[in-house]
PDB file of N, H, CA, C and O in Angstrom:
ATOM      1  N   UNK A   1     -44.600  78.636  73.619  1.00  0.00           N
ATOM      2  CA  UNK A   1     -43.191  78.798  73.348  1.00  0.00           C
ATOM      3  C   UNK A   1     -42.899  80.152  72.693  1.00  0.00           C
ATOM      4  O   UNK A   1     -42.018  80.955  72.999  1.00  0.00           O
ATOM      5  N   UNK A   2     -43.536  80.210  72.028  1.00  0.00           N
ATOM      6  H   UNK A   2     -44.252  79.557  71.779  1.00  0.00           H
ATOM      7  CA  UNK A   2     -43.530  82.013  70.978  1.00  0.00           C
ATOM      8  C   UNK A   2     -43.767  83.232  72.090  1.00  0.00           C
ATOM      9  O   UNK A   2     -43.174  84.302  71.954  1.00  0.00           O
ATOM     10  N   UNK A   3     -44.572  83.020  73.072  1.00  0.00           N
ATOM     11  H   UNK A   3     -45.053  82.150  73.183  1.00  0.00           H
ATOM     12  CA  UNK A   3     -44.914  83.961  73.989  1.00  0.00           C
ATOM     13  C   UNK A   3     -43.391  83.954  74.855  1.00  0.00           C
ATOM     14  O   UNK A   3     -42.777  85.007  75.025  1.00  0.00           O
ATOM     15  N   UNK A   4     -43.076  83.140  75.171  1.00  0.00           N
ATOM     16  H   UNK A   4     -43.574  82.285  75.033  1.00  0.00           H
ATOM     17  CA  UNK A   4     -42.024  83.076  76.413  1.00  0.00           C
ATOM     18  C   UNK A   4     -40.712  83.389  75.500  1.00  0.00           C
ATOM     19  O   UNK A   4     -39.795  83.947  76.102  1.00  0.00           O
ATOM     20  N   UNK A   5     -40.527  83.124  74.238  1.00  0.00           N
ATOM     21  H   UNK A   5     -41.272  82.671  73.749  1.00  0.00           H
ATOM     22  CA  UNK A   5     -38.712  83.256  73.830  1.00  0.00           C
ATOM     23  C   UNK A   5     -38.424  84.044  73.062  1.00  0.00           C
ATOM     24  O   UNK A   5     -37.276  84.276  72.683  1.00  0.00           O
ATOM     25  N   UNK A   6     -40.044  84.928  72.481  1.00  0.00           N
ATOM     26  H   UNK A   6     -40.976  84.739  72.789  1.00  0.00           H
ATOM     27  CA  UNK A   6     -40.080  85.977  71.399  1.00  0.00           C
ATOM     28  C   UNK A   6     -40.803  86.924  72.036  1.00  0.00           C
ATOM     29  O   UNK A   6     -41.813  86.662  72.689  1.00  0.00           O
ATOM     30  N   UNK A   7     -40.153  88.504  71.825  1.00  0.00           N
ATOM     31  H   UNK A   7     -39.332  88.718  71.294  1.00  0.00           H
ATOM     32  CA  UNK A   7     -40.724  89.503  72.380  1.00  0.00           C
ATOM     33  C   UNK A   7     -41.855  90.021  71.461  1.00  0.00           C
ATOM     34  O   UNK A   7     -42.122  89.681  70.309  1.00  0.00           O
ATOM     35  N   UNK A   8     -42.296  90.693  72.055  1.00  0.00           N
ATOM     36  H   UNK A   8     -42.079  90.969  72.991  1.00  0.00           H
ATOM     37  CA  UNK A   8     -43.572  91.356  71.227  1.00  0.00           C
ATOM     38  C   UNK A   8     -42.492  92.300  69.619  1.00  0.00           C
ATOM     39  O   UNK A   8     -41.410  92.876  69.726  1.00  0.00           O
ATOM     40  N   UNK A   9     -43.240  92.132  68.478  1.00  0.00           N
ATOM     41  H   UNK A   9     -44.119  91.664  68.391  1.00  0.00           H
ATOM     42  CA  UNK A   9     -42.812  92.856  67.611  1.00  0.00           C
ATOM     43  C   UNK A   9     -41.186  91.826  67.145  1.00  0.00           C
ATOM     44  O   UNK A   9     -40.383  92.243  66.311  1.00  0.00           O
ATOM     45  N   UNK A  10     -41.061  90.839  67.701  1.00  0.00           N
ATOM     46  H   UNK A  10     -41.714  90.500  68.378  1.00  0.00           H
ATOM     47  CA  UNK A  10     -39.944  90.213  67.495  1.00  0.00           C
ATOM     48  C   UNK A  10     -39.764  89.441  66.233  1.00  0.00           C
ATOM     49  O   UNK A  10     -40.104  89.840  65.120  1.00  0.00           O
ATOM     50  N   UNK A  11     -39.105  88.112  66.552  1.00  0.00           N
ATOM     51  H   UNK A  11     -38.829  87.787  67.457  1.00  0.00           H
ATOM     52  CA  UNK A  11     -39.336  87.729  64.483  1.00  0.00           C
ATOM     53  C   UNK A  11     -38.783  85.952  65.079  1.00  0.00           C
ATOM     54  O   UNK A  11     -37.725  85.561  65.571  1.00  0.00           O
ATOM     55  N   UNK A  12     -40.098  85.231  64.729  1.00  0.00           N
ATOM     56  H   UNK A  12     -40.958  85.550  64.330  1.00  0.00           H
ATOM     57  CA  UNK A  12     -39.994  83.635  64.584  1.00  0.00           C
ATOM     58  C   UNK A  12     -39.750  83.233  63.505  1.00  0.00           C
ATOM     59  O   UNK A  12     -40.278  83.379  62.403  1.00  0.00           O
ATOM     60  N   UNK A  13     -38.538  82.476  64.030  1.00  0.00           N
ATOM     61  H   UNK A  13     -38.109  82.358  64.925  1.00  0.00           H
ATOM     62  CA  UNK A  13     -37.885  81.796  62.232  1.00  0.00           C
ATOM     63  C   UNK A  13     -38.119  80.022  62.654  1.00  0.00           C
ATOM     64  O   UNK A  13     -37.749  79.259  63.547  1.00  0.00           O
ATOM     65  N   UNK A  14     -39.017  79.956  61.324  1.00  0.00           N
ATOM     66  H   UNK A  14     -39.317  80.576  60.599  1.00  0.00           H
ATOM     67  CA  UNK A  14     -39.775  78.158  61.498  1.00  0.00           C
ATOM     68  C   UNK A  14     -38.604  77.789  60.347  1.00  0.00           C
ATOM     69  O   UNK A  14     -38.749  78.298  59.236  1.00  0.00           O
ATOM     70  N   UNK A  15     -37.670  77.085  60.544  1.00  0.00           N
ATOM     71  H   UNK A  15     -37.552  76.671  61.447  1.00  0.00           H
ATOM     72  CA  UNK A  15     -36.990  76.657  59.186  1.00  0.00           C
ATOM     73  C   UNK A  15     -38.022  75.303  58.509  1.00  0.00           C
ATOM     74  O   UNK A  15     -37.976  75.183  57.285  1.00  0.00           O
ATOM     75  N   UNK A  16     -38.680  74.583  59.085  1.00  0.00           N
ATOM     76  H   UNK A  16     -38.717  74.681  60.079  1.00  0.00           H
ATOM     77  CA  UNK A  16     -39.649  73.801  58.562  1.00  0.00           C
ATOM     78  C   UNK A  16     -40.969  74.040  58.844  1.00  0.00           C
ATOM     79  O   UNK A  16     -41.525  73.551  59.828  1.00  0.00           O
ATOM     80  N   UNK A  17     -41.739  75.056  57.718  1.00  0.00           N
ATOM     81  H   UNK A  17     -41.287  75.453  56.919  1.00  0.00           H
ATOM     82  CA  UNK A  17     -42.690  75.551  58.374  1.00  0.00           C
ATOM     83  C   UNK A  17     -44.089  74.939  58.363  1.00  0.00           C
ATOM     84  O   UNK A  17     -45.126  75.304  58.915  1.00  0.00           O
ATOM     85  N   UNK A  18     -43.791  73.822  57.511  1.00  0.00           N
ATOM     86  H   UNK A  18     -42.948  73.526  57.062  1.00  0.00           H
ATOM     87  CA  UNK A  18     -45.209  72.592  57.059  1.00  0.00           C
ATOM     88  C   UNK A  18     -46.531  73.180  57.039  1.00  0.00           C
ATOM     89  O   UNK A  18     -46.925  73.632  55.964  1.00  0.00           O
ATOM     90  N   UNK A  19     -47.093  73.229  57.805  1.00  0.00           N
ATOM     91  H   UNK A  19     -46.773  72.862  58.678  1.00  0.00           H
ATOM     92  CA  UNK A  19     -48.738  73.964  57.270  1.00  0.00           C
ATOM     93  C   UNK A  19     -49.086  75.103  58.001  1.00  0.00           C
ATOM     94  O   UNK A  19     -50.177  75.583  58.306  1.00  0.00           O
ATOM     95  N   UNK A  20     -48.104  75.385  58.185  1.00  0.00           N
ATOM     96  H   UNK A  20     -47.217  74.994  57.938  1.00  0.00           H
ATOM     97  CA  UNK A  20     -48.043  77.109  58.551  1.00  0.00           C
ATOM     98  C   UNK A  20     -48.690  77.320  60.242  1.00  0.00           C
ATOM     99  O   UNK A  20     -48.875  78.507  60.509  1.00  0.00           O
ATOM    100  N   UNK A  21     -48.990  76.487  61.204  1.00  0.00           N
ATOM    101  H   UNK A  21     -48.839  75.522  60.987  1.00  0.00           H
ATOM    102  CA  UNK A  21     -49.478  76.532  62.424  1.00  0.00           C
ATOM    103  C   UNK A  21     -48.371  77.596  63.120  1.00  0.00           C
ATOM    104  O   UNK A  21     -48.945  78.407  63.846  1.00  0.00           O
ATOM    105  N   UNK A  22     -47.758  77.669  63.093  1.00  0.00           N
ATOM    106  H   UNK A  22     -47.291  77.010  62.503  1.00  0.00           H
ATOM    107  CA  UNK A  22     -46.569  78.681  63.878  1.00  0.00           C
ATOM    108  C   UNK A  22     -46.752  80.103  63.329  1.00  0.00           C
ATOM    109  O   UNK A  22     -46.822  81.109  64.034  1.00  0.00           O
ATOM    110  N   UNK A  23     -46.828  80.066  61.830  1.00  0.00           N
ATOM    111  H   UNK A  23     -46.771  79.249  61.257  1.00  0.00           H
ATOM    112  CA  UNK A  23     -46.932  81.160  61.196  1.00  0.00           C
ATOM    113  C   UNK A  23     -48.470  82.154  62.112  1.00  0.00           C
ATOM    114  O   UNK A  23     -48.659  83.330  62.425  1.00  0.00           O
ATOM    115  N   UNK A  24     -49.122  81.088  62.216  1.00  0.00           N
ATOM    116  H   UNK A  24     -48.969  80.133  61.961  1.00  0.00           H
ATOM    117  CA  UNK A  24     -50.570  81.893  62.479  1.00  0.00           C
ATOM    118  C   UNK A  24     -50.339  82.375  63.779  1.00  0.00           C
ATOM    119  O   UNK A  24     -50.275  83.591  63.958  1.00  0.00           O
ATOM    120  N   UNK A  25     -50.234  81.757  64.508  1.00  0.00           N
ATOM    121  H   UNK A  25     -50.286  80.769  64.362  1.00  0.00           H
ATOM    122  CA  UNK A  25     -49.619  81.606  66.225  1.00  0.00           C
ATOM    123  C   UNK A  25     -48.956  83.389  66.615  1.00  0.00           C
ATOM    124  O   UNK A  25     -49.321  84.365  67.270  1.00  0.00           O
ATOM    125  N   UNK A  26     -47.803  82.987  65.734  1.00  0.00           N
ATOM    126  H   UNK A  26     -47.507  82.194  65.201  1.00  0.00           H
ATOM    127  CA  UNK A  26     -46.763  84.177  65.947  1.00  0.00           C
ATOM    128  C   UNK A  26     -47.539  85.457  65.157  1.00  0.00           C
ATOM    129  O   UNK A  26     -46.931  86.402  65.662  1.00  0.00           O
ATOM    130  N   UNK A  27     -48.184  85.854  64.539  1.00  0.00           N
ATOM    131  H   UNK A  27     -48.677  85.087  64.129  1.00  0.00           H
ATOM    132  CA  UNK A  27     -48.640  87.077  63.448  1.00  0.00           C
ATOM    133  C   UNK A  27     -50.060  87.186  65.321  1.00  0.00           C
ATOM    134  O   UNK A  27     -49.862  88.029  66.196  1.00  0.00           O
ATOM    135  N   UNK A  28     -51.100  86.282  65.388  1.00  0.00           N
ATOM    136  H   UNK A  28     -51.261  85.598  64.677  1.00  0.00           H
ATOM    137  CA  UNK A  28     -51.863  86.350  66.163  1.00  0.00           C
ATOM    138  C   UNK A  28     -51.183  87.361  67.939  1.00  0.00           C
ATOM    139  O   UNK A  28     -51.711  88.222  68.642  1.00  0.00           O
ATOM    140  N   UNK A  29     -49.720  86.571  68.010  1.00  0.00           N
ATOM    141  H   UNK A  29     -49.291  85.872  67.438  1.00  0.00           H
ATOM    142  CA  UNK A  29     -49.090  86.994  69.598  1.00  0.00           C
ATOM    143  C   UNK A  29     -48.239  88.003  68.904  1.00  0.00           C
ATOM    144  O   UNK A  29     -47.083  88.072  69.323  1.00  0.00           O
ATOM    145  N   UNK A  30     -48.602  88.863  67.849  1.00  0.00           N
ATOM    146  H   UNK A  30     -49.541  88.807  67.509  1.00  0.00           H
ATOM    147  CA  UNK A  30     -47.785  90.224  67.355  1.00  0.00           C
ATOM    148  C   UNK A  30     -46.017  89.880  67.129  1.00  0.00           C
ATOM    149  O   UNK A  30     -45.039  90.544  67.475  1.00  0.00           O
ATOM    150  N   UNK A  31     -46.081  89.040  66.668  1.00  0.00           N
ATOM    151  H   UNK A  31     -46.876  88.502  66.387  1.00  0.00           H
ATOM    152  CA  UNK A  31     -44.651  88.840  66.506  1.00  0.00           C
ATOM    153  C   UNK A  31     -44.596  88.326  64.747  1.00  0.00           C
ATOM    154  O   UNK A  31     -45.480  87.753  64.109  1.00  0.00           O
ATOM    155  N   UNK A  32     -43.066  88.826  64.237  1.00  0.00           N
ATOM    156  H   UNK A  32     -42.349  89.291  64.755  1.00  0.00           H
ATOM    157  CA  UNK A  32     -43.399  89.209  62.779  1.00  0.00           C
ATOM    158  C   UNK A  32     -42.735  87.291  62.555  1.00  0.00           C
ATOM    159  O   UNK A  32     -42.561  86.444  63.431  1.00  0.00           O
ATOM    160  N   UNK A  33     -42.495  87.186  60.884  1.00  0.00           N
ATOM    161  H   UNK A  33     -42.637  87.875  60.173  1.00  0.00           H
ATOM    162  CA  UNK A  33     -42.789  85.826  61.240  1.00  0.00           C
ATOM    163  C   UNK A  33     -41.974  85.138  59.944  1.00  0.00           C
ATOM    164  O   UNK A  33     -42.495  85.256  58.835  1.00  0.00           O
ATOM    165  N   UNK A  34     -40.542  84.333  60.088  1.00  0.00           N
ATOM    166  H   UNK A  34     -40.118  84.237  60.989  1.00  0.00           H
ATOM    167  CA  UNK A  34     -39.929  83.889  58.891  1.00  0.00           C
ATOM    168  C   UNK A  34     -40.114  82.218  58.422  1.00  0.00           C
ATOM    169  O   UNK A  34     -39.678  81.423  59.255  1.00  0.00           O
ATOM    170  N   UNK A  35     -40.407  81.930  57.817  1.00  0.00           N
ATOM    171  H   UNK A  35     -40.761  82.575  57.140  1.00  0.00           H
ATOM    172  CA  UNK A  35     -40.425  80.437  57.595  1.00  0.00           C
ATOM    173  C   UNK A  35     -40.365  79.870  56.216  1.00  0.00           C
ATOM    174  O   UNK A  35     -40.916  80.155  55.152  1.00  0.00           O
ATOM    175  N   UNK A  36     -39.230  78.680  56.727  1.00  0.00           N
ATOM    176  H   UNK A  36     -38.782  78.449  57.591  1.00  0.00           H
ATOM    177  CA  UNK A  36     -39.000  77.811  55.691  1.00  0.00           C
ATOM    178  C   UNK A  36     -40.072  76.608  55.101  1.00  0.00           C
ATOM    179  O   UNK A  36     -40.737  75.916  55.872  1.00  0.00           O
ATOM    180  N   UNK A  37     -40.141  76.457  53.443  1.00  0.00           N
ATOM    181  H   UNK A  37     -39.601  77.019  52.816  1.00  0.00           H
ATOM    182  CA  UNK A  37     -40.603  75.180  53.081  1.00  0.00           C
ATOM    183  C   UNK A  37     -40.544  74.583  51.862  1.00  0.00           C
ATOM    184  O   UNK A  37     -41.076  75.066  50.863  1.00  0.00           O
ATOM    185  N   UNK A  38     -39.679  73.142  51.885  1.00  0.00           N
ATOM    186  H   UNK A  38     -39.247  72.750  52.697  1.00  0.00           H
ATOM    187  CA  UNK A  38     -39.462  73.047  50.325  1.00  0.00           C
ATOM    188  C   UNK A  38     -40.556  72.272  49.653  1.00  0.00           C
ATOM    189  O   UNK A  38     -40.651  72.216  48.427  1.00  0.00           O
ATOM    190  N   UNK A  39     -41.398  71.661  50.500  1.00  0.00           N
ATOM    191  H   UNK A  39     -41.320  71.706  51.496  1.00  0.00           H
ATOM    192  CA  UNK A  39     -42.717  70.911  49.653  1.00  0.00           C
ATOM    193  C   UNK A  39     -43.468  71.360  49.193  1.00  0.00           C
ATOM    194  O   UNK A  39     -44.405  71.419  49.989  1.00  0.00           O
ATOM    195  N   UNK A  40     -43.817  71.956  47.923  1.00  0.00           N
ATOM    196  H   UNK A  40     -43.056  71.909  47.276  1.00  0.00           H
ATOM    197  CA  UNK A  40     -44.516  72.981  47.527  1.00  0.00           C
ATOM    198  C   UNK A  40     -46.299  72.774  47.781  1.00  0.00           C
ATOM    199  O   UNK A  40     -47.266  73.466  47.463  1.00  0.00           O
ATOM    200  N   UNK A  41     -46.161  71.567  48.456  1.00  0.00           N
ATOM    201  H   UNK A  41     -45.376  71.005  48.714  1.00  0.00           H
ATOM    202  CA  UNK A  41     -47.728  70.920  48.868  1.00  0.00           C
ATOM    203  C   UNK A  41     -48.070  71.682  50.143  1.00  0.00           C
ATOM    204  O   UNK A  41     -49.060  72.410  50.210  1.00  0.00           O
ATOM    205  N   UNK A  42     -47.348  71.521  51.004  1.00  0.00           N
ATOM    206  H   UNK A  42     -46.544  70.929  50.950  1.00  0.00           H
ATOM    207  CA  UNK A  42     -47.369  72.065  52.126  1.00  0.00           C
ATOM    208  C   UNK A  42     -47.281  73.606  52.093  1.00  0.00           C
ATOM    209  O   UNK A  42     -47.863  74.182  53.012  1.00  0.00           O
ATOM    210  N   UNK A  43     -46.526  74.500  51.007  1.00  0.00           N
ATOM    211  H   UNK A  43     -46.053  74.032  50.260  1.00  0.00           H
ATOM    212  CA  UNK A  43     -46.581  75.648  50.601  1.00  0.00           C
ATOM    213  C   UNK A  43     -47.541  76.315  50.523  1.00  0.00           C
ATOM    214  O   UNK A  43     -47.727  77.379  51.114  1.00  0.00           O
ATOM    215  N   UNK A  44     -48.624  75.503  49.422  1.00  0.00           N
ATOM    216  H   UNK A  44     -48.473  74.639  48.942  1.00  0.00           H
ATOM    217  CA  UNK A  44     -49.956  75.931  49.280  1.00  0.00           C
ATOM    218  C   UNK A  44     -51.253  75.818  50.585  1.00  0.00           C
ATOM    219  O   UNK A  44     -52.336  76.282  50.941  1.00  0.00           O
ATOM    220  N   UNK A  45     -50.161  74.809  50.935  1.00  0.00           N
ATOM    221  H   UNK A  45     -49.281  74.431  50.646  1.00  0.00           H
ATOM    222  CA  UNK A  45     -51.509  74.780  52.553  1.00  0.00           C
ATOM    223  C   UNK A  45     -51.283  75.563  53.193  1.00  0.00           C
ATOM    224  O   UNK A  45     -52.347  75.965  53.664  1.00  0.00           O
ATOM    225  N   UNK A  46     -50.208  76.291  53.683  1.00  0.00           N
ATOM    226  H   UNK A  46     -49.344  75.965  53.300  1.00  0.00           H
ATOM    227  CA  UNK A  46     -50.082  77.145  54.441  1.00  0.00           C
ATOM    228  C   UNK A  46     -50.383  78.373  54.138  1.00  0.00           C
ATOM    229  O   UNK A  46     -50.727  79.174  55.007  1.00  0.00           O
ATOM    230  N   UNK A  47     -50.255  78.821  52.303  1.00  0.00           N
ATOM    231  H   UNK A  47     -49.976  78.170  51.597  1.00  0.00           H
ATOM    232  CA  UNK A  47     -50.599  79.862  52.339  1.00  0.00           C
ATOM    233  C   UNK A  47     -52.399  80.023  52.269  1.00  0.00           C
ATOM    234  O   UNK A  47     -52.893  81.113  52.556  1.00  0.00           O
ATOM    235  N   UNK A  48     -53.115  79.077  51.945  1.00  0.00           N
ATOM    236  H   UNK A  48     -52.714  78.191  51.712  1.00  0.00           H
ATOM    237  CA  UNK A  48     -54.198  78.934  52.121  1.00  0.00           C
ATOM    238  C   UNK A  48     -54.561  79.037  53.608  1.00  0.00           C
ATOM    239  O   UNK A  48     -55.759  79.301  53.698  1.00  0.00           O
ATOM    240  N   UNK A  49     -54.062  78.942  54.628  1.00  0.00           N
ATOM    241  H   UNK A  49     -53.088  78.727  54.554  1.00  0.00           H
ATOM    242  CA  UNK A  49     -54.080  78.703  56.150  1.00  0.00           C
ATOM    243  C   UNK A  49     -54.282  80.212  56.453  1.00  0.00           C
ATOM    244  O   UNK A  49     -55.251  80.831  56.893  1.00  0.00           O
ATOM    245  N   UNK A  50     -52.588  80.731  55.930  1.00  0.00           N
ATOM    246  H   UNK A  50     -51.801  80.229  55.572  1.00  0.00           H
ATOM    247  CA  UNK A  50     -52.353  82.377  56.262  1.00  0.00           C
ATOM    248  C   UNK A  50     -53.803  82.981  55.970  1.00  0.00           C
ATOM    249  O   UNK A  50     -54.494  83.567  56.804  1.00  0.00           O
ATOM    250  N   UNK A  51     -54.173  82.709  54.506  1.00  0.00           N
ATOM    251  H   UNK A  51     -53.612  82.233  53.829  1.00  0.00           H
ATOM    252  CA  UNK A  51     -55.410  83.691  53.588  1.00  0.00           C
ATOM    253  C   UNK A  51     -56.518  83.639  54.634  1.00  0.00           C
ATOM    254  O   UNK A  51     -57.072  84.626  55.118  1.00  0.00           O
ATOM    255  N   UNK A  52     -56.827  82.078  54.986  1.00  0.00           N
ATOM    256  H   UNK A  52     -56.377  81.277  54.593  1.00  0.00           H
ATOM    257  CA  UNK A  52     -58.132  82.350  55.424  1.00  0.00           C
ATOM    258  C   UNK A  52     -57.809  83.002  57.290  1.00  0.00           C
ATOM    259  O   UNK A  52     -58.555  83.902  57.676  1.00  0.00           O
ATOM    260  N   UNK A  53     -56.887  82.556  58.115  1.00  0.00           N
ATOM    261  H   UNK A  53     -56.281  81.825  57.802  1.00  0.00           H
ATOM    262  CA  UNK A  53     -57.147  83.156  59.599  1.00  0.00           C
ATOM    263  C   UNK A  53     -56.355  84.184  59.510  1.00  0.00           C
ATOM    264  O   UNK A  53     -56.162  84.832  60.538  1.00  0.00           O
ATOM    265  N   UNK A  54     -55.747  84.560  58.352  1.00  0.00           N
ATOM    266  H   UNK A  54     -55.904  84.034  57.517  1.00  0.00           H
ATOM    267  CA  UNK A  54     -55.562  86.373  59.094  1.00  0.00           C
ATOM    268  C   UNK A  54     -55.575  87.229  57.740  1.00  0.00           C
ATOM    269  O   UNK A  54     -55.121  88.366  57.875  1.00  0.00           O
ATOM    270  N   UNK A  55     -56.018  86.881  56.454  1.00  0.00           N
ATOM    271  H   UNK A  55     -56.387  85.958  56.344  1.00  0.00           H
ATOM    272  CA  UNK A  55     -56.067  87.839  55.214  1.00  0.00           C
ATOM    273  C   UNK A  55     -54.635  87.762  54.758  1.00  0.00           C
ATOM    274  O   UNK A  55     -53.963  88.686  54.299  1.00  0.00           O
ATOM    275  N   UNK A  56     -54.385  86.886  54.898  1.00  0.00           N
ATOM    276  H   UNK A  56     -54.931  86.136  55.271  1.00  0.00           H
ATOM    277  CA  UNK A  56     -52.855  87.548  54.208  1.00  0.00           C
ATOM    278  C   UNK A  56     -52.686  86.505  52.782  1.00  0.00           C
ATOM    279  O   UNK A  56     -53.377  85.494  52.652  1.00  0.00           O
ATOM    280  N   UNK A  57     -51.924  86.827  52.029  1.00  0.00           N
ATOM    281  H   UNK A  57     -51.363  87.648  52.134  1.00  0.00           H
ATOM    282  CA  UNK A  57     -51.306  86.104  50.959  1.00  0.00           C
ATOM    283  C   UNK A  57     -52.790  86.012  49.588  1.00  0.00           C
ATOM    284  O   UNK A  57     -53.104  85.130  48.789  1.00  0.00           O
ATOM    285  N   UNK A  58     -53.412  87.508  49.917  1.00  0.00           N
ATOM    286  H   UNK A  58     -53.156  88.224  50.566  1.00  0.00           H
ATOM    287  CA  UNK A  58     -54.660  87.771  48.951  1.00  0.00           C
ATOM    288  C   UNK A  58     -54.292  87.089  47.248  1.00  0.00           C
ATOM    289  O   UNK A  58     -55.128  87.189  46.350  1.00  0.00           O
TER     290      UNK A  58
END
C-alpha cells in the first residue's frame, strides 16, 4: 500500500501507529514518516522497533 499511494521521498501519516510496523515499512521504501500514538505502551514498542531495524530514536 505505501509503495502504490506514496511517492518516493513522500510522507505516511499512521494516525494509529501501535507498534510502529508502518513506520519501518515506509523509512525502509524511502518515504519520510508521521505517526500517531496515545498508549504510551505501544510508544515504547515502537520506538524500541524504530532503534533496533533502522538506528533511529538512539
Amino acid at each position: 500500500m505505501i509503495r502504490a499511494g506514496c511517492p518516493e521521498q513522500g510522507i505516511v501519516l499512521d494516525l494509529f501507529m501501535g507498534s510502529g510496523t508502518t513506520a519501518v515499512v515506509a523509512r525502509k521504501l524511502n518515504r519520510n514518516y508521521v505517526g500517531f500514538e496515545l498508549n504510551p505502551d505501544y510508544i515504547r514498542i515502537a520506538n524500541k522497533r524504530l532503534h533496533n531495524s533502522l538506528g533511529m530514536f538512539n
